[in-house]
C-alpha positions in Angstrom: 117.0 89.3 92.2 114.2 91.1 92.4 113.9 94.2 90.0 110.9 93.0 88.4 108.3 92.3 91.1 109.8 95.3 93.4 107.3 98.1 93.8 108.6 100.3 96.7 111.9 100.2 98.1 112.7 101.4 101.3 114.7 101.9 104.3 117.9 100.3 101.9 120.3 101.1 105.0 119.0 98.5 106.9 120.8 97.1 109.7 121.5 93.3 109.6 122.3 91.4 112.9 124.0 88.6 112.8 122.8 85.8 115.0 123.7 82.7 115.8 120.2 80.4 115.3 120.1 76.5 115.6 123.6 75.8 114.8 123.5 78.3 111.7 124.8 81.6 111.3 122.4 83.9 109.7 121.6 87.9 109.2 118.3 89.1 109.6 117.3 92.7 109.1 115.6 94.9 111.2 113.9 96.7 108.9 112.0 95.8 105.6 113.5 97.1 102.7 111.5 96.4 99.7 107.2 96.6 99.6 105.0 95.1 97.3 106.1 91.8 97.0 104.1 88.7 97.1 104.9 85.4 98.4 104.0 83.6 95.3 106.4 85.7 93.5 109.4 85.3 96.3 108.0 81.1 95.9 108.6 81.0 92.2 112.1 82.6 92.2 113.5 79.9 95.1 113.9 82.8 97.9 111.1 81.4 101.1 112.2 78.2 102.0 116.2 78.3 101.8 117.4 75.1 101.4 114.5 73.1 102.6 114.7 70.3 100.8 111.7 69.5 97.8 110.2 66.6 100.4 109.4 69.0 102.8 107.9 71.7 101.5 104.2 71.5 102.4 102.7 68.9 99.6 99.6 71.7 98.9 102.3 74.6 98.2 103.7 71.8 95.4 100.5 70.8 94.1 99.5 74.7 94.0 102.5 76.3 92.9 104.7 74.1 91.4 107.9 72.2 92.6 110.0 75.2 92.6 114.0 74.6 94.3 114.3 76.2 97.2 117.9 76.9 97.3 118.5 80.8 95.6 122.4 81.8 96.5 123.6 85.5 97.3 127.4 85.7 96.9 129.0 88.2 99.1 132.5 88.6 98.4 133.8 84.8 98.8 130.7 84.2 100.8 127.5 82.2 99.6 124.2 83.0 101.7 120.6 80.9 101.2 118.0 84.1 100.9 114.7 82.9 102.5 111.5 84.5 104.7 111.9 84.2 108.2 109.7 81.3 110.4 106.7 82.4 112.1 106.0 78.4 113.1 108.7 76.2 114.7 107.3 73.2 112.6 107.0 73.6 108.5 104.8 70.4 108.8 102.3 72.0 111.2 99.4 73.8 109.4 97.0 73.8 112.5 95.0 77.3 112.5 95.1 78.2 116.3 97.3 81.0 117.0 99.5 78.7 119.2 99.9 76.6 116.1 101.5 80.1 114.1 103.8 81.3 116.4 107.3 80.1 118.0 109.6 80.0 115.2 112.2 82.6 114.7 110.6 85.2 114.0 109.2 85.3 117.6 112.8 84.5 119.1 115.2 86.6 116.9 113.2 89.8 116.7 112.2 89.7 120.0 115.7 89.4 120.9 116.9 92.3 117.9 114.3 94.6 119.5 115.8 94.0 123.2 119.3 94.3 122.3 118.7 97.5 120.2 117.1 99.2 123.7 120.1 99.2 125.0 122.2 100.4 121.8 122.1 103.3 119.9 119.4 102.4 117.2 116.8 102.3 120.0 115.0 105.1 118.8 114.5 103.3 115.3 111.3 101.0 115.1 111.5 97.4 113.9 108.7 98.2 111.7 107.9 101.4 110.4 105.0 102.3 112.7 101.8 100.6 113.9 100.0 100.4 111.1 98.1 97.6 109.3 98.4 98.9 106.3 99.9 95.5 104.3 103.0 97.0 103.4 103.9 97.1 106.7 103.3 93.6 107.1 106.1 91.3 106.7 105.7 88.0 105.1 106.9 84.4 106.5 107.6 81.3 104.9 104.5 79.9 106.3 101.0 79.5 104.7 98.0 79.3 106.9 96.1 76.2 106.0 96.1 73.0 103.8 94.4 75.4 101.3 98.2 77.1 100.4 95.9 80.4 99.4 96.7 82.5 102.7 100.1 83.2 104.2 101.3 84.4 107.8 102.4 88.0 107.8 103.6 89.6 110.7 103.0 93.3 112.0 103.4 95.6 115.3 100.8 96.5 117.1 102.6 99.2 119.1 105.1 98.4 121.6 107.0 96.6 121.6 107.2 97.0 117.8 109.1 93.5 116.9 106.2 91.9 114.4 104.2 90.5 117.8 101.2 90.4 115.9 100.5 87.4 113.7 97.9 88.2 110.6 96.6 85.5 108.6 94.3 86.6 106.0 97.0 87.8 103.5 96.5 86.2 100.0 99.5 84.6 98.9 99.3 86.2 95.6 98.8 89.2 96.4 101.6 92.3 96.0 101.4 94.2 98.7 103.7 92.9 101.5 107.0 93.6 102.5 110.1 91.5 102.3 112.6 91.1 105.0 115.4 88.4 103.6 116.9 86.3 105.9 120.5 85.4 105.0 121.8 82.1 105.9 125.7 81.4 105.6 126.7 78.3 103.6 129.7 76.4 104.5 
């Protein structure tokens, strides 16, 4: 899918938990496994919304980017999955710019909840995210951009513990190649 915007690939044994999230069953990984991609790239091959259909998709992403489908299938034995970016907001719709108004989608629920569960289970020694740093390809992107501008997306990072992505960034340049991908993979029935 994505050989030719790939840079750096990394931690390729990553775990995938499998959740159940808003009626829908989907895998997220706990690590990110490929660097230096950029969210215009992942918006022009189908692979950040997931299904979300064309109306939806915030009108200034359209009018910047193109009307691109959102709906890029992974087949897994006899299994089709929608690949998309995680949610950092609950609301696609809302583009306010107070940090209330980018947090609360899954991101902050499901890797909150990965990190917990891992404490107790044998991965707990393994960070999230690879370390502290905010360095950009440690920042993870998210289907969300920042502002009716659709020039800046939300990334998130770890500020320390606990190292789930609590820290929201939102000066990264949608076109720029320097972030790192973590897939979400939703089942389709």
């Amino acid at each position: 899918l994505m050989a030719d915007v790939v840079t750096t690939q990394k931690n390729l044994a990553t775990v995938w938990w499998k959740m159940a999230y808003q009626g829908r069953v989907v895998f997220f990984p706990d690590a990110s496994f490929l660097t230096g991609i950029s969210w215009e790239g992942l918006y022009a091959r189908g692979l950040v919304y997931g299904g979300v259909p064309t109306e939806e998709i915030p009108a200034e992403v359209k009018t910047k980017y193109g009307v691109v489908p959102q709906n890029t299938l992974l087949v897994i034995g006899e299994r089709d999955y929608l690949v998309r970016l995680p949610a950092s907001r609950p609301d696609l719709a809302n583009l306010g710019t107070a940090l209330s108004d980018q947090i609360g989608g899954e991101f902050d629920k499901v890797y909150a909840s990965m990190y917990q569960r891992r404490t107790q289970a044998s991965l707990a020694t393994l960070p999230m995210f690879s370390d502290s740093s905010t360095a950009d390809s440690n920042k993870a992107l998210t289907r969300d951009i920042v502002d009716n501008t659709a020039s800046k997306v939300i990334t998130r990072y770890a500020s320390g513990a606990p190292l789930y992505g609590d820290v929201v960034d939102t000066s990264a340049p949608i076109a720029t190649t320097l972030y790192a991908w973590r897939p979400v993979l939703e089942l389709v029935y």
